[in-house]
C-alpha positions as CSV (number, residue, x, y, z in Angstrom):
1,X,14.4,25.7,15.9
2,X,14.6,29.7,16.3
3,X,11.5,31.6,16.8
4,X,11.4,32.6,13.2
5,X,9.5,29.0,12.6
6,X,6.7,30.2,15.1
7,X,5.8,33.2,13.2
8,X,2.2,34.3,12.5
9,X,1.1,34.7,8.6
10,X,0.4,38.6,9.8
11,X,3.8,38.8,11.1
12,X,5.0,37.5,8.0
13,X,3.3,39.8,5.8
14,X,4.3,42.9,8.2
15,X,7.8,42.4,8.1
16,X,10.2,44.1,6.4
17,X,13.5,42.8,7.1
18,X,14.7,39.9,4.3
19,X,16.9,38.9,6.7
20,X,14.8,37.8,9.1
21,X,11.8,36.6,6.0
22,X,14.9,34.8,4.5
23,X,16.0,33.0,7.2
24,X,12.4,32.0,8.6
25,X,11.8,30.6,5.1
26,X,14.7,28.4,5.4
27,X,13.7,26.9,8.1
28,X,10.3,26.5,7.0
29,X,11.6,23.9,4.3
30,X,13.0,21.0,6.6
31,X,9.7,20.8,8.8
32,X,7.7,20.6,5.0
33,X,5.9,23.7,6.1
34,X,6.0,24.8,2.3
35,X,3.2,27.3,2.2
36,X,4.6,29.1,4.9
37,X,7.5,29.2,2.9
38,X,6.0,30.9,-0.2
39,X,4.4,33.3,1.7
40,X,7.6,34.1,3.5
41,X,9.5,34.3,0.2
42,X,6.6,36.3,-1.7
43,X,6.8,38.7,0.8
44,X,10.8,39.4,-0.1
45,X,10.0,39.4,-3.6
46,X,7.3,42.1,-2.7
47,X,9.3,44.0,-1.1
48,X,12.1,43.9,-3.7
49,X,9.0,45.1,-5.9
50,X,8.8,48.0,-4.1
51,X,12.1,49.1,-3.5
52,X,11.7,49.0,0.1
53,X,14.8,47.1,1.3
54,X,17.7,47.9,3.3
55,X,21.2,47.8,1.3
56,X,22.9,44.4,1.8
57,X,26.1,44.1,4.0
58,X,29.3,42.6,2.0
59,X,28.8,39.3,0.7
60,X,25.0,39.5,0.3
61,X,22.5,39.7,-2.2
62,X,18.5,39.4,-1.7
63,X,17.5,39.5,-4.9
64,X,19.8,36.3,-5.4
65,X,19.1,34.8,-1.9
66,X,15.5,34.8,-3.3
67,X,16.3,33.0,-6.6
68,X,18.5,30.4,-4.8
69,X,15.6,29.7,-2.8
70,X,13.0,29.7,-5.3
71,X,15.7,27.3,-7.2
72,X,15.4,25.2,-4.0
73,X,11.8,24.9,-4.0
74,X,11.5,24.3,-8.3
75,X,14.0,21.8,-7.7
76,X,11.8,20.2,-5.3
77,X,8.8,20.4,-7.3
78,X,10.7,19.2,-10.3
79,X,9.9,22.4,-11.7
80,X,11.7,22.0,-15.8
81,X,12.6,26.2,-15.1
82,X,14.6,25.3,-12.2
83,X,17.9,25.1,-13.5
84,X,17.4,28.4,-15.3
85,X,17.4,29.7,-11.7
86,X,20.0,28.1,-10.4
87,X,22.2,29.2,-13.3
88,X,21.3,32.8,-12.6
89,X,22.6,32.7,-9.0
90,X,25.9,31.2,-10.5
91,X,26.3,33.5,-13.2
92,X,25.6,37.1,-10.7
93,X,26.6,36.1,-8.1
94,X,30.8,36.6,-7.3
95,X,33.0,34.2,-4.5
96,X,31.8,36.7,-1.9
97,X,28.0,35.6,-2.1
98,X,28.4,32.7,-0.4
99,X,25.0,31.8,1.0
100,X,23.6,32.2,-2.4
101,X,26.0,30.4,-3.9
102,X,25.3,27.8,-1.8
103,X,21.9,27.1,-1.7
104,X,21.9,27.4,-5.5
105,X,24.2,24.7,-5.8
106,X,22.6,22.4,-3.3
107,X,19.2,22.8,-5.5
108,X,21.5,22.5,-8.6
109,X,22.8,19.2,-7.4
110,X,19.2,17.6,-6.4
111,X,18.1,18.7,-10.2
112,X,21.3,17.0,-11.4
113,X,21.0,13.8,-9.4
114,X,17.2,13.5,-10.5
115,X,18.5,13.2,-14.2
116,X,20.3,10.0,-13.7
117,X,22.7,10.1,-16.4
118,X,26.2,9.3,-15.6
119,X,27.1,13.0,-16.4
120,X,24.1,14.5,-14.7
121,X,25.2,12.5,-11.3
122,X,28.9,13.4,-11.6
123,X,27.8,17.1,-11.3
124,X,25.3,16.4,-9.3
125,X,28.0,14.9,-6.7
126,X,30.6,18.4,-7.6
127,X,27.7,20.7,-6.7
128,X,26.5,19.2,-3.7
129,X,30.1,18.7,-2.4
130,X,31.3,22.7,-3.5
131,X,28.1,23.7,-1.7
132,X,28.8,21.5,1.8
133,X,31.9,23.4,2.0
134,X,30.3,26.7,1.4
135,X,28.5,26.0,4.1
136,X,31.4,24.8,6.2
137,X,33.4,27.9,5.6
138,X,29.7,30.1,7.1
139,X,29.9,28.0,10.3
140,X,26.7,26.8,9.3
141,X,27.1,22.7,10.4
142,X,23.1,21.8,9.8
143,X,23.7,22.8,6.2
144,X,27.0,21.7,5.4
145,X,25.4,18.0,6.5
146,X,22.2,18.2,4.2
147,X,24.6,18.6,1.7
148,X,26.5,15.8,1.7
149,X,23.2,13.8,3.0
150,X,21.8,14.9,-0.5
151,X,25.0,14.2,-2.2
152,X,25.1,10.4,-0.4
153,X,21.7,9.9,-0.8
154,X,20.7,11.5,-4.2
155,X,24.0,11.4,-6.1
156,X,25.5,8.0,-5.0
157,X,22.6,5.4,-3.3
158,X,20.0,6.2,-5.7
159,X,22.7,5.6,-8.0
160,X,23.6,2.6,-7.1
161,X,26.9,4.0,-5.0
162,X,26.1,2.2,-1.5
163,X,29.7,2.6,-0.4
164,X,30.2,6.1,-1.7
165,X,26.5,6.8,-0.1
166,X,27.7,5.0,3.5
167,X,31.1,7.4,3.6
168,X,29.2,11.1,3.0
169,X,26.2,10.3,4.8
170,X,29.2,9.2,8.0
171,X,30.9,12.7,7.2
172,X,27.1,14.4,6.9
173,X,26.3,12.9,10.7
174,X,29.7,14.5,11.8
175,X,29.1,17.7,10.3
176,X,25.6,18.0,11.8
177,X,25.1,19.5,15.5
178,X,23.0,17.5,17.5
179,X,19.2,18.2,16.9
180,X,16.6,17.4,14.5
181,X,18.0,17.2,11.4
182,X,20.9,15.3,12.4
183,X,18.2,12.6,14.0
184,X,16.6,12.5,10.7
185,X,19.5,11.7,8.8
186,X,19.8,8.8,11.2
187,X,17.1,7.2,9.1
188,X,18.8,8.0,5.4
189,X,21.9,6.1,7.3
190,X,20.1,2.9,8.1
191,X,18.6,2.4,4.6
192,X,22.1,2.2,3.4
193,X,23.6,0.0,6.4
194,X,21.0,-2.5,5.2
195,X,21.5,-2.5,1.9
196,X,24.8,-3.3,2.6
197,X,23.9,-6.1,4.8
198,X,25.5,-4.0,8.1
199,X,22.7,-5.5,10.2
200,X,24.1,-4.9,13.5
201,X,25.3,-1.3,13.2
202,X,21.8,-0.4,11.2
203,X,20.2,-1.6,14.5
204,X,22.6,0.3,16.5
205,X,21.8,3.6,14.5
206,X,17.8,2.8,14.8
207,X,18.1,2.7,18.4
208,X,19.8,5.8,18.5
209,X,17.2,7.5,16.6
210,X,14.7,5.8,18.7
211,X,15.8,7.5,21.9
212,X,16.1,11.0,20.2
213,X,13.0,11.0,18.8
214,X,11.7,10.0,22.5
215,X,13.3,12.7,23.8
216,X,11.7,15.4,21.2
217,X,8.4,13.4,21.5
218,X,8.3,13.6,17.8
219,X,5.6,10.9,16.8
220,X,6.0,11.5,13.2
221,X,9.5,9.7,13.1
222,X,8.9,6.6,15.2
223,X,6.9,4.7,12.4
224,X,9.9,5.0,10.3
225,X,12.1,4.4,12.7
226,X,10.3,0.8,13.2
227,X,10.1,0.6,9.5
228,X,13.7,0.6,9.5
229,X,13.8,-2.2,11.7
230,X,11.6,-4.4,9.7
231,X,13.6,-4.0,7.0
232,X,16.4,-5.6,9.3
233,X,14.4,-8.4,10.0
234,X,13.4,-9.4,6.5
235,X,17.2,-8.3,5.2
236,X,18.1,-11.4,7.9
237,X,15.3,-13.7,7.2
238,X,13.1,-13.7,9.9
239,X,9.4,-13.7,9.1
240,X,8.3,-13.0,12.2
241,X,10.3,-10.1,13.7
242,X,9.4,-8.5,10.1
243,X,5.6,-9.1,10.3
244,X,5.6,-8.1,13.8
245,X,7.2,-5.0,13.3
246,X,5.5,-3.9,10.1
247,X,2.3,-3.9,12.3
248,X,3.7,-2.2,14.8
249,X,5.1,0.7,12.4
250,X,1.8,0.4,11.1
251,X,-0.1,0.9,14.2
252,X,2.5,4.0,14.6
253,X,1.9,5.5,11.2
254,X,-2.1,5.9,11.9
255,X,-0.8,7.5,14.9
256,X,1.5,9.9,13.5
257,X,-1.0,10.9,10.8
258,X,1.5,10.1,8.0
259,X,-0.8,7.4,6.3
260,X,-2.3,9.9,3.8
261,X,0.8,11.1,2.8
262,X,3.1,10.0,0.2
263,X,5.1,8.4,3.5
264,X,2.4,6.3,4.6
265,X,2.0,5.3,0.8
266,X,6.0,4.0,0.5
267,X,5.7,2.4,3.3
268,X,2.5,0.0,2.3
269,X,4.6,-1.0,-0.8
270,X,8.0,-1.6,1.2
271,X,5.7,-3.3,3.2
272,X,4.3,-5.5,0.8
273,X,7.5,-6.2,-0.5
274,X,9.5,-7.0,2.3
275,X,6.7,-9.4,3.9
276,X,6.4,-11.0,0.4
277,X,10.6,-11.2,0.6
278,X,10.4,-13.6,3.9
279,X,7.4,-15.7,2.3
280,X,4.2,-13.8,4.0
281,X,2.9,-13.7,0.7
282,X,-1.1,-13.3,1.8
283,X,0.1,-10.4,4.2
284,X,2.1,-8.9,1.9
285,X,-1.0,-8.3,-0.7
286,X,-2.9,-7.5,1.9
287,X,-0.8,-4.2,2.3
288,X,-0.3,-3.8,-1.3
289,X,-3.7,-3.5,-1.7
290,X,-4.0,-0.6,0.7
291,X,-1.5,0.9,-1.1
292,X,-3.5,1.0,-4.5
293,X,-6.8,2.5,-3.4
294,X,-7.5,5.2,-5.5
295,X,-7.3,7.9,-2.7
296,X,-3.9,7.4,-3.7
297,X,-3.8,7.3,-7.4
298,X,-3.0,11.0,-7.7
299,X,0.6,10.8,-6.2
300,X,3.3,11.9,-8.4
301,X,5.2,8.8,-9.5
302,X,2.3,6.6,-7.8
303,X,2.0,4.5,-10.7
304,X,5.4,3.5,-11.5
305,X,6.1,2.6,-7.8
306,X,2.8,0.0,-7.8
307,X,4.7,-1.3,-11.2
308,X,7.9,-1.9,-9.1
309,X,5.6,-3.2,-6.0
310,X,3.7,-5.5,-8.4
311,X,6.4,-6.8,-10.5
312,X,8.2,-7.8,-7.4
313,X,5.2,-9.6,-6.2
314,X,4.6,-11.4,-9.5
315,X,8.4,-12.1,-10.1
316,X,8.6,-14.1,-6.6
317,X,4.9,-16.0,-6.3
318,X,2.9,-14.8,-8.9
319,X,2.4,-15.3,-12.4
320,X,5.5,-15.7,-14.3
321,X,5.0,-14.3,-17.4
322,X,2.7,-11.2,-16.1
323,X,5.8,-11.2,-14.1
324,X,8.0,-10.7,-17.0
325,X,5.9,-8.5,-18.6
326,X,5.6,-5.6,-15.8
327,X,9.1,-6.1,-15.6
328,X,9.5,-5.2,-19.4
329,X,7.5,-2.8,-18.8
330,X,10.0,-1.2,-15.9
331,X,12.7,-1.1,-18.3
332,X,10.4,0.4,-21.1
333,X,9.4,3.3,-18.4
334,X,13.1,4.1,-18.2
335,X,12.5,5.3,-14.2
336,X,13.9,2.6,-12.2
337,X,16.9,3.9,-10.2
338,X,20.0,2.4,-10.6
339,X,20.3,1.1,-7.4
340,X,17.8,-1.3,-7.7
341,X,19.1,-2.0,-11.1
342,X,20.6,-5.2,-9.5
343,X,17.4,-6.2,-8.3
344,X,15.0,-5.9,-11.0
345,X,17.8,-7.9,-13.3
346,X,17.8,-10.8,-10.6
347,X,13.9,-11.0,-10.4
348,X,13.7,-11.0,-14.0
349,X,15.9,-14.0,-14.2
350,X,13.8,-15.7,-11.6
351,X,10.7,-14.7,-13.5
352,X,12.4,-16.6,-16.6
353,X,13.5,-19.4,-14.2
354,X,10.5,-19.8,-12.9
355,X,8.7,-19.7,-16.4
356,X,10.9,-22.3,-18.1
357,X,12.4,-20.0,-20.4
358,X,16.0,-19.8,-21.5
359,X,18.7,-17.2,-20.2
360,X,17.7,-17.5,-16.3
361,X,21.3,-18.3,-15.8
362,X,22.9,-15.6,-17.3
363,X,20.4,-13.1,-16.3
364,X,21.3,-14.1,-12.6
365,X,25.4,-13.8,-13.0
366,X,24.8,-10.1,-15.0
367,X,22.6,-9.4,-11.5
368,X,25.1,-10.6,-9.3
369,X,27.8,-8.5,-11.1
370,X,25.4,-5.3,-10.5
371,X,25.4,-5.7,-6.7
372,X,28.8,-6.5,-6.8
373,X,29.5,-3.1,-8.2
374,X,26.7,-1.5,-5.9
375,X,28.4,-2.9,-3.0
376,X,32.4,-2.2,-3.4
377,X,32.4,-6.3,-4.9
378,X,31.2,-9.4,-3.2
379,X,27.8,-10.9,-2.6
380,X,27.0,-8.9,0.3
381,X,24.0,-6.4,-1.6
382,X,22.5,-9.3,-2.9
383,X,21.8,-11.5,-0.3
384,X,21.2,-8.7,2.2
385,X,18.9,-7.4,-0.4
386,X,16.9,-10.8,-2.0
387,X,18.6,-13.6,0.5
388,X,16.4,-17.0,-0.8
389,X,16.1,-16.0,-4.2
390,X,19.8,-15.4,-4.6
391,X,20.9,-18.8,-3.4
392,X,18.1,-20.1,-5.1
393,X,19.7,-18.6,-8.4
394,X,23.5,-18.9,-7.6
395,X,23.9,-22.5,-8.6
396,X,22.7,-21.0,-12.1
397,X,24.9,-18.4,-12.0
398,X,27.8,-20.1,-11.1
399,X,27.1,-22.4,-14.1
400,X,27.1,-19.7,-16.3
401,X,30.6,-18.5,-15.0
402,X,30.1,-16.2,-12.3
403,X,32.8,-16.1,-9.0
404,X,30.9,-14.4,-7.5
405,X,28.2,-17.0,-7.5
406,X,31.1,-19.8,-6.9
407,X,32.2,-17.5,-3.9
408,X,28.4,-17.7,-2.2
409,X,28.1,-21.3,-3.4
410,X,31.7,-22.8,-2.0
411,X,31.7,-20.6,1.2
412,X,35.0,-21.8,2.7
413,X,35.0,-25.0,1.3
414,X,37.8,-26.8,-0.8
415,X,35.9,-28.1,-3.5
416,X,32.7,-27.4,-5.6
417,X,31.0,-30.9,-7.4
418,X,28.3,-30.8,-10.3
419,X,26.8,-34.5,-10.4
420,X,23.8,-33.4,-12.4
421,X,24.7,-33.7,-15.9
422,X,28.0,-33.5,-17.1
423,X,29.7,-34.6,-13.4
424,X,32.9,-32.0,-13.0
425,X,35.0,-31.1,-9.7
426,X,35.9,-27.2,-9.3
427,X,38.3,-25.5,-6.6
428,X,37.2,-22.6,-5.2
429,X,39.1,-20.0,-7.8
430,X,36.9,-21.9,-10.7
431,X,39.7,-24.3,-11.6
432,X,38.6,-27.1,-12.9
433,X,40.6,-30.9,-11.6
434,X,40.6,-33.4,-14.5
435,X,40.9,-36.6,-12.7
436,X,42.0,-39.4,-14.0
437,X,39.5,-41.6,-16.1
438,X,37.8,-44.5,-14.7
439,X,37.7,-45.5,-11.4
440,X,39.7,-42.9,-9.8
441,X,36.7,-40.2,-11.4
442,X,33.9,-43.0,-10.4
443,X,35.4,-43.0,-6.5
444,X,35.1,-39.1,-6.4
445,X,31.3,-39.8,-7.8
446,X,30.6,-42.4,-5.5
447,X,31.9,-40.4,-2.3
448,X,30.1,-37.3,-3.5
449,X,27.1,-39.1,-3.1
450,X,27.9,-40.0,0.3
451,X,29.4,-36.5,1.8
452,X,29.6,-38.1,5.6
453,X,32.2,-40.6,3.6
454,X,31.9,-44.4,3.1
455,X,33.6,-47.1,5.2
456,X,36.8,-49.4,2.9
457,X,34.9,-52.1,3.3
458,X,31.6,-50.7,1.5
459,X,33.9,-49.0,-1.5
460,X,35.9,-52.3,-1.8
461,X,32.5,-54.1,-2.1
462,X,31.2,-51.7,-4.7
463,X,34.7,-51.4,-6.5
464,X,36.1,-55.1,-6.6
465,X,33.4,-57.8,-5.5
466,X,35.2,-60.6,-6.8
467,X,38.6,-59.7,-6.0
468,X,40.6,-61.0,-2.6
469,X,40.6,-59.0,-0.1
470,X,44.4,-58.0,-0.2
471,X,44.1,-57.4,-3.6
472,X,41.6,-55.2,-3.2
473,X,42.8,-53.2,-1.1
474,X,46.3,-52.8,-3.0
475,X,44.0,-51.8,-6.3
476,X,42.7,-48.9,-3.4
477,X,45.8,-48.0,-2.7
478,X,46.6,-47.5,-6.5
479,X,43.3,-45.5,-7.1
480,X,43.9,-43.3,-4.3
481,X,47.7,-42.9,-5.1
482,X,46.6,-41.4,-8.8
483,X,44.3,-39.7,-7.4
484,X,46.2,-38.2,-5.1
485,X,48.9,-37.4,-8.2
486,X,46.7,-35.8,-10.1
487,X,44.3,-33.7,-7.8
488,X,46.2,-33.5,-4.9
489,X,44.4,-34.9,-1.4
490,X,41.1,-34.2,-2.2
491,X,39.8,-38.0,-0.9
492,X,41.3,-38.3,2.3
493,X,41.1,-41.6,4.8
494,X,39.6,-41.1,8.4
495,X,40.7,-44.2,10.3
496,X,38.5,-46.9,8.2
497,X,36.6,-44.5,6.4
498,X,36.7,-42.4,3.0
499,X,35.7,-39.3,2.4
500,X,36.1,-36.2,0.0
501,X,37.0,-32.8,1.6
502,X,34.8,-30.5,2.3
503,X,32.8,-29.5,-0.6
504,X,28.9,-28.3,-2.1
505,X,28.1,-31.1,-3.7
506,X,24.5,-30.4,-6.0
507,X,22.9,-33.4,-5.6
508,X,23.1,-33.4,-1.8
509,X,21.8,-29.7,-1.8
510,X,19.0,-30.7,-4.1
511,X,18.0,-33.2,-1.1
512,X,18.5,-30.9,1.4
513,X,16.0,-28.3,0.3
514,X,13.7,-31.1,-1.0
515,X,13.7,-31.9,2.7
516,X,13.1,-27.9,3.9
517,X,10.2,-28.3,1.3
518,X,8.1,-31.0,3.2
519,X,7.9,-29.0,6.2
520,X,7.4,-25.7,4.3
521,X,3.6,-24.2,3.6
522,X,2.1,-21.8,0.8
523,X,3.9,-19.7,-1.2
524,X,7.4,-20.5,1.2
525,X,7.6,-23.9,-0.1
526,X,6.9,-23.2,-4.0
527,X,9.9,-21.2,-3.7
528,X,11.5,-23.8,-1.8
529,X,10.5,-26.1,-4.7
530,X,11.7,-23.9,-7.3
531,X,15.2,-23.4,-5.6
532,X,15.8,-27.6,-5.8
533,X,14.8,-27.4,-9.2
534,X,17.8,-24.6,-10.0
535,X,20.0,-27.5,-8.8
536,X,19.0,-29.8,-10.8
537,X,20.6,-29.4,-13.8
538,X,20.6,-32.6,-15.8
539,X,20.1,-36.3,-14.6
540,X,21.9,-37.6,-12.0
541,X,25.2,-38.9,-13.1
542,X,24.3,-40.0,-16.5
543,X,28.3,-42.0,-17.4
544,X,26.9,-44.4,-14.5
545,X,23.4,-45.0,-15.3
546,X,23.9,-48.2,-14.6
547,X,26.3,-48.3,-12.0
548,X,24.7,-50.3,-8.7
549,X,26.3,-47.6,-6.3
550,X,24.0,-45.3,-7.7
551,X,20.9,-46.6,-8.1
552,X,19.5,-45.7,-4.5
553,X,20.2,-41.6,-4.8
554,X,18.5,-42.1,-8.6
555,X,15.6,-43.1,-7.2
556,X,15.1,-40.8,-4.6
557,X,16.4,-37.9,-6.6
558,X,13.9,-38.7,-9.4
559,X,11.2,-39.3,-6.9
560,X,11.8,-36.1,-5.2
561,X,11.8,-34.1,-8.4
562,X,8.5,-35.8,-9.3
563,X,7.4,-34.3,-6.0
564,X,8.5,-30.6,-6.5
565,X,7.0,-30.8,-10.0
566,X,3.5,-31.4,-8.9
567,X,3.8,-29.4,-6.2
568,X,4.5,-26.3,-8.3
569,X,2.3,-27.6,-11.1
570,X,-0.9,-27.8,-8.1
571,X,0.1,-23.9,-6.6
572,X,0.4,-22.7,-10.5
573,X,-3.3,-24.0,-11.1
574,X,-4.7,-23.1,-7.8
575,X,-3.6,-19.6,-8.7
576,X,-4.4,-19.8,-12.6
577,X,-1.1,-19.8,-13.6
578,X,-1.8,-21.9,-16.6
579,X,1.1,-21.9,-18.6
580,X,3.5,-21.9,-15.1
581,X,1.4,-25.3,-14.0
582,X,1.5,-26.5,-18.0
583,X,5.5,-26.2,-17.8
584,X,5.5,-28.1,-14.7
585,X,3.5,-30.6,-15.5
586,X,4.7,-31.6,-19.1
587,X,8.3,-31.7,-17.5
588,X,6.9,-34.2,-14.7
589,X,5.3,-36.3,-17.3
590,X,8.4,-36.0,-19.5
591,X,10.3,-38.6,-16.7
592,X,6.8,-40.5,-15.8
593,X,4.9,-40.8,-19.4
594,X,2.5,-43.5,-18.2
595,X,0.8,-40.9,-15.1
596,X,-2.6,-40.6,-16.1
597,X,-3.3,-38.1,-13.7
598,X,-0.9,-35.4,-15.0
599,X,-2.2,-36.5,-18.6
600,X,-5.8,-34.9,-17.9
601,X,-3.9,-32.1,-15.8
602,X,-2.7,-31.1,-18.8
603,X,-5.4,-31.3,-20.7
604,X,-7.2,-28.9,-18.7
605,X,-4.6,-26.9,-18.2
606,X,-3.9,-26.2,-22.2
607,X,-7.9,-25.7,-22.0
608,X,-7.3,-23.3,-19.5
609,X,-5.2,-21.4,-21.8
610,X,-7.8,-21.2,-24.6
611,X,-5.3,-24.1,-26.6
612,X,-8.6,-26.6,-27.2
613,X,-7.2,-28.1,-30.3
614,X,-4.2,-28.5,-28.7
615,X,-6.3,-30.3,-25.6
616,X,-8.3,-32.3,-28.0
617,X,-5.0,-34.0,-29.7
618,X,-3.9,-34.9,-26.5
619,X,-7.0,-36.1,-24.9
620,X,-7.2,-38.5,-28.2
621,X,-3.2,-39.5,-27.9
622,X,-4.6,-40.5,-24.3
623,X,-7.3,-42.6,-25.1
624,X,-6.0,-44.1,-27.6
625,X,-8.1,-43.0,-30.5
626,X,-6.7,-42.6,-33.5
């Protein structure tokens, strides 16, 4: 900082030099010292008034180095007249006025990037680009890396560019010279590392903006900084490191003084989101609700960032259908920036999931293909972004034909199996293997029920009871041989023992998280419950209902779901979730008819709902009355 900043309001209003008025006002905008600013720039304008300037050297103009920065500071009001300004600049002013030209542009392409259309951004990302190397070609480094920070961050993350946003935010930490506003931009950097899923190197950067703002003793960016950090720790999973450090930004916040702000006020949302993200649900409300006092009402865009906050909140552990409403609403508002496009299409899909409505599966796939494009392709933006509720979705989406949801589902292994309704056997690159009808298909079945694989002995048993030994194990030999024809080695034989290759296999998933559910609490293991029920896509291999080598994983699979279903169906009621608990509930009783207890569940439940005719029929139907 020069000693311009530290000027008095009398020495501003004595001065006569725009140079020096011009310069301190420019440096007046990154320290957010805006009324300082206007009064700095009123005074140029005064004294342009008047007449009373000195003529400008080559390659300067103050009457258009005033409008430039006046277009900077409309822009950053979103003033509707700043574009009129910046269009002046661009029209006077020749090749030769370059700072004017520059700073016009730069304000020119934050007012582009705001508008959000595709042809908006792609001028957006031209003017902020011609103006960084304006600034390149005045020597002036600090400027030439706001630039192509505003073009990363404006024109390309909030669009939904992450990679484009990583590489010109890299160049924009080049360009800068070591200081202040290169340690700031440290902070735009990490946002985008961990939307990415670049854990390790977003950690690396927050520890480098760590030490420098140590070293400037600048209070006001070490609750960020921390921020940054718990975002990390919820982007990996870890509820703890998140909840810890969330405090401890928030402990740092009242500190630095930033709580009143609009700052303070992102932050308790983020907050509330990312704790809710990791399954501190009670936390997370608990900061959302600080977030909404009304001290805060009067914050430009305050009320469409609570929508986002709250729809989030609903869409994982709240209501459903509120859920899908405020997101409805989201889409109606036409505000929500494309980069969390993605996002707000996955959580609508869990919403639908979640509600019992039709077109979760899709919806997840179409959100999958958004971070995909987001990210440069791949999985990585979603699961860095909404880890469990992805995989929760996935085996949706990969049902539904996404790769990309096969590619998350399959990681590295040689075969995906579906035994839940119609059983089927995919390779990774979504082929599907038509094995060979009967008992070749039936041993595939049978061993996919049994991933660890099944000694000879136990198959022959199962497969030929009645059959000599050597005959049986020729009729093996024959099965596997077909098999082997027509899939390739996708049982294989380990010593005495059968086996498939590696593979996901639904119905052991569906156990697996069944299992995580049990020693799961609150909120954590309704989603938990919810993710085994987006496994369970049919019955369990209905072709061998009756088969004796599958009766034992029927009835633990059935019992299981039972469980899941009233353990949803108890949350959903606890909270009022009527119709959320009614869906549960009516599916339970759907595979046990005779359970009394969910038969009066119901009934209150549809009372619940204001359905008392409804209630009445089916309190009757229970009784027995005609």
């Amino acid at each position: 900082m020069t000693g311009h900043s530290t000027r008095s309001s009398l020495e501003v209003a004595e001065l006569t030099d725009p140079v020096a008025l011009l310069d301190h006002a420019r440096e007046l905008e990154p320290l957010g010292r805006y009324a300082e600013r206007a009064a700095a720039l009123a005074r140029v304008q005064e004294l342009l008034d008047a007449g009373s300037v000195p003529f400008a050297p080559p390659g300067r103009d103050w009457r258009l180095e005033l409008i430039a920065e006046q277009a900077v500071d409309a822009t950053r009001d979103r003033v509707p007249d700043g574009r009129v300004l910046v269009d002046q600049v661009l029209t006077d002013a020749d090749v030769s006025h370059k700072l004017a030209r520059g700073r016009a542009l730069l304000a020119g392409g934050q007012q582009r990037a705001w508008e959000g259309t595709d042809t908006a951004t792609a001028q957006a990302r031209r003017e902020f680009l011609e103006a960084a190397n304006i600034f390149a070609t005045l020597g002036r480094r600090d400027w030439q890396g706001s630039a192509l920070l505003r073009c990363g961050y404006s024109a390309h993350y909030q669009y939904g560019d992450l990679v484009g946003a990583e590489a010109l935010i890299s160049r924009a930490l080049e360009a800068y010279e070591s200081g202040g506003r290169r340690d700031a931009a440290l902070t735009y950097y990490s946002d985008i590392l961990i939307d990415l899923g670049e854990f390790d190197r977003a950690e690396q950067i927050l520890a480098e903006a760590a030490v420098a703002a140590e070293l400037r003793d600048d209070r006001r960016s070490i609750p960020e900084i921390i921020w940054g950090q718990g975002r990390v720790a919820a982007g990996r999973g870890d509820p703890r490191a998140t909840e810890r450090l969330l405090r401890e930004a928030e402990r740092a916040a009242v500190d630095a003084e930033w709580f009143e702000t609009h700052v303070g006020g992102f932050f308790l949302l983020e907050a509330a989101e990312l704790l809710d993200r990791v399954g501190l649900t009670e936390e997370a409300h608990r900061f959302f609700e600080r977030a909404t006092e009304p001290s805060r009402a009067e914050a430009r865009d305050w009320d469409e960032l609570i929508m986002q906050a709250r729809a989030m909140l609903l869409a994982r552990s709240g209501d459903p259908l509120e859920a899908l409403e405020a997101l409805q609403e989201m889409v109606r508002g036409d505000w929500l920036e494309k980069r969390l496009v993605w996002r707000h299409t996955l959580m609508t899909a869990w919403a639908t999931f979640r509600a019992g409505r039709e077109g979760a599966a899709a919806l997840a796939a179409t959100a999958l293909d958004e971070a995909a494009v987001a990210g440069g392709g791949g999985t990585r933006v979603a699961v860095a972004g909404e880890r469990d509720v992805t995989a929760a979705l996935a085996p949706l989406a990969e049902q539904a034909g996404s790769p990309l949801a096969r590619e998350l589902l399959v990681d590295g292994r040689q075969l995906l199996v579906r035994l839940f309704g119609t059983p089927s056997v995919t390779r990774p690159d979504g082929d599907l293997i038509h094995l060979p009808a009967g008992q070749c298909a039936e041993l595939v079945r049978l061993l996919a029920l049994h991933p660890r694989g099944l000694p000879v002995e136990v198959v022959l048993e199962w497969f030929f009871p009645e059959t000599p030994a050597a005959n049986a194990r020729l009729r093996l030999r024959q099965i596997l041989t077909r098999l082997r024809t027509a899939a390739g080695e996708i049982v294989v034989r380990d010593g005495d023992r059968l086996r498939l290759v590696p593979a996901w296999i639904d119905a052991g998933e569906f156990l697996a998280v069944a299992d995580r559910v049990r020693s799961a609490r609150g909120p954590r293991a309704v989603q938990l419950a919810y993710a085994a029920l987006a496994l369970r896509t049919g019955p369990l291999l209905p072709d061998d209902r009756y088969a004796e080598w599958s009766q034992d994983a029927r009835d633990l699979i059935d019992a299981r779901h039972l469980e899941l279903l009233d353990l949803i169906a108890d949350d959903a009621a606890a909270r009022n979730s009527h119709q959320e608990a009614l869906t549960a509930l009516e599916a339970a009783l759907a595979e046990d008819p005779e359970d009394a207890g969910r038969q009066q569940a119901i009934i209150e439940q549809l009372r619940a709902l204001g359905r008392h005719q409804a209630a009445d029929h089916r309190a009757q139907r229970f009784s027995g009355q005609p």
